[in-house]
N, C-alpha and C positions, 0 to 999 in steps of 0.2 A: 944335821949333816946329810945332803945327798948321798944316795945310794948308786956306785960308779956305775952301774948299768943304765942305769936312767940319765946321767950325765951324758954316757956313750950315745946313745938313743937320741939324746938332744944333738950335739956335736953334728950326728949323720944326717938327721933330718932337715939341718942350717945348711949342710954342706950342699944338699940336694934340691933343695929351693934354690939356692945362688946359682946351682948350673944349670937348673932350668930358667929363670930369669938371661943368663947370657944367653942360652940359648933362643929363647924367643924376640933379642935384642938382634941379634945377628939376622934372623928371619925377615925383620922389619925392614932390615938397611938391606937387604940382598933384593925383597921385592919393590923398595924403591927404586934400585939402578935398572930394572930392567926399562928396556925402551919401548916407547910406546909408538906406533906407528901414527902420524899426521898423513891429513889429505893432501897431494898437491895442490899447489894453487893454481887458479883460471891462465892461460897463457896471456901478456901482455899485448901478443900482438892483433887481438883482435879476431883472429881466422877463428870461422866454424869451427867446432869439433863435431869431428864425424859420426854420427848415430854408429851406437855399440851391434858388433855381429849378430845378425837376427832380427833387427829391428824391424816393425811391418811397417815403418813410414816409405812412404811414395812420393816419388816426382810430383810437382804441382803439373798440370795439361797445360800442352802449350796452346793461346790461344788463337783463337779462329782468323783465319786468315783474311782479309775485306776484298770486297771487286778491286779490280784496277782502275785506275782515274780513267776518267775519259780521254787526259790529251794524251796517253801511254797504248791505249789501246792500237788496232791495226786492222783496217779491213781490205777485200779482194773488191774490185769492183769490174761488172765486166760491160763492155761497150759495142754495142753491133752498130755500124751503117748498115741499113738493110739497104740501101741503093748498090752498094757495089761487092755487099755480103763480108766484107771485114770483120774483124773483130776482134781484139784484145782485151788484156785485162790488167790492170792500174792498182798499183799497192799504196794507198793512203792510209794517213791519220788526222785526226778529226781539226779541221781547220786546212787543212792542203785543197790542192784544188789544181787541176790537167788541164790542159789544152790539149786536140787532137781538131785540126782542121778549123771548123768552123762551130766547133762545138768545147764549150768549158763546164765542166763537170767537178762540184766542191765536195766534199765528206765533211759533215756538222758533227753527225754521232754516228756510233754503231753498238750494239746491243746483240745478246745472244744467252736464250733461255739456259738458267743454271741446269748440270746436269740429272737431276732429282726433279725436274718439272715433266710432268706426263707430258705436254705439248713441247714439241720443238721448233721453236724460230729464229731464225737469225735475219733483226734487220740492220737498214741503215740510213740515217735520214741526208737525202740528196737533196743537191740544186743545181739545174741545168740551166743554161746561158746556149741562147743560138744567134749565128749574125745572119743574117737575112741577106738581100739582094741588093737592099739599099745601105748596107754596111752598118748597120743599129743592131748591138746586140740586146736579144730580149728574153725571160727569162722563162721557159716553156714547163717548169716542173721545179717543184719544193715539196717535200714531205718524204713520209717513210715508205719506203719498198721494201718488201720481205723473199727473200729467197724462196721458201719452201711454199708461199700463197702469194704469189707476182699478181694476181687478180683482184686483191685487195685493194692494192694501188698502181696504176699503168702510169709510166712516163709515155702522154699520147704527144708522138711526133712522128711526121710520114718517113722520114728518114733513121733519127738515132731510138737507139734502143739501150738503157740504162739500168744494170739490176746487181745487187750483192750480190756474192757466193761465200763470203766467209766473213768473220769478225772475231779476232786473237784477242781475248782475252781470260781473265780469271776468277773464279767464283771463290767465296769462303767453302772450308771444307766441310762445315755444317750446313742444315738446312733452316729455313730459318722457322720450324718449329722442332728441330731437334733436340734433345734433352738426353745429358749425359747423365751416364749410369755409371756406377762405380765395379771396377773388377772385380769377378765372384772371388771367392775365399778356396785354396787350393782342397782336395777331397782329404788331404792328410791332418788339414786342421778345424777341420769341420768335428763334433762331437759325437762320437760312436756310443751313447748313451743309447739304448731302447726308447723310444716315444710311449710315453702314457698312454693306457687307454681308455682313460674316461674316466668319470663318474661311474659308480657298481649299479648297475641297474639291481631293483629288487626282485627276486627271484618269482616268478606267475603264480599265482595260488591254484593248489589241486584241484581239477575238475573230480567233483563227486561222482561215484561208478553212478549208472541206473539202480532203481527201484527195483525189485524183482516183484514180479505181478502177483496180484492175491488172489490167494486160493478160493476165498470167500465168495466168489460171484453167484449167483444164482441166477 
C-alpha cells in the first residue's frame, strides 16, 4: 500500500504537466494566427515605378542635335550695280534664284563655320546669268564666295557685283571631338576618411660620431 503523501505528490505533479502542456498548446495556435505581412504585387498596368527618395540615378543626356538640311537653311545675299551704285540685298534658300534687271542670281548652298572652329566663314555657292546686248543670257560666275575673304573668289563682271553676308543655320551642340564627362559627385558624399600615407619608410641608420684623435703620435 502507498503511502498518501506520495500518492499526493503524484496527483500534483499530473496536475502540473497537463497545465503546462495546455499551456504551450495555446502558444502554438496564438503564434500561428498572427499575420504575416506579403509584398504587393507589380502594378498591371505597365507604368515605371518611380526610383525610391534618394536615388542617384540620372536622366539619360539628351542627344546632340545635327546641322540643318541644306534646303532649310537661309542666306543674305547682297548685290551691287557698280554702274549706277545700287544695291540690295535678296533672302534666299538653296535652290531659289532672283532676277534684278538683267542679272539672275541662284543660291545652290550656303555653309557657315560651327561656333567652336578658330576660323570663321561664312560662304555660299552662287551662279550668275547676265543677258547681254544681243539678248543671250550667259552665265558669268559659279562657285563659292565667302564673306569674310571675298579675295578668294571674285564674281569678275564690269557691272554686278555678287557676295553673302549671312547663312542661318544650326550646328550640333557638341564638337565633333567633344567627350562627355559625367557630373562630379556632390562634396557631401564624397568620403571624409584621411588618405593613407604610404608605405613606413625605414627609419636612416645612425651616422657614427668621429673618432677622437690619438694621443699616440710622435
Amino acid at each position: 500500500m502507498k503511502h498518501p503523501l506520495a500518492a499526493l505528490a503524484l496527483t500534483a505533479l499530473a496536475g502540473i504537466a497537463a497545465w503546462q502542456g495546455a499551456l504551450a498548446l495555446q502558444n502554438e495556435q496564438a503564434a500561428a494566427s498572427v499575420a504575416v505581412p506579403v509584398a504587393a504585387p507589380a502594378p498591371a498596368s505597365g507604368r515605371a515605378v518611380p526610383p525610391p527618395a534618394g536615388s542617384t540615378a540620372r536622366p539619360a543626356a539628351p542627344a546632340a542635335m545635327a546641322d540643318t538640311p541644306m534646303a532649310e537653311r537661309q542666306a543674305i545675299v547682297g548685290i551691287l550695280n557698280k554702274r549706277n551704285g545700287l544695291w540690295r540685298d535678296v533672302t534666299l534658300k538653296p535652290g531659289q534664284g532672283v532676277r534684278i534687271g538683267d542679272l539672275i542670281v541662284r543660291l545652290r548652298a550656303c555653309e557657315a563655320t560651327a561656333p567652336w572652329e578658330p576660323q570663321k566663314l561664312t560662304g555660299a555657292f552662287l551662279q550668275a546669268d547676265v543677258r547681254g546686248r544681243d539678248q543671250r543670257w550667259r552665265r558669268i560666275f559659279s562657285g563659292w564666295v565667302f564673306k569674310e575673304s571675298p579675295s578668294l573668289n571674285v564674281v569678275e563682271h564690269p557691272i554686278y557685283d555678287v557676295w553673302p553676308k549671312s547663312c542661318a543655320m544650326r550646328h550640333p551642340d557638341m564638337g565633333p571631338e567633344t567627350v562627355s564627362v559625367a557630373t562630379p559627385e556632390p562634396a557631401s558624399a564624397r568620403s571624409s576618411a584621411k588618405k593613407s600615407a604610404g608605405p613606413a619608410r625605414a627609419p636612416a641608420a645612425p651616422v657614427p660620431p668621429p673618432s677622437a684623435p690619438s694621443n699616440n703620435a710622435t
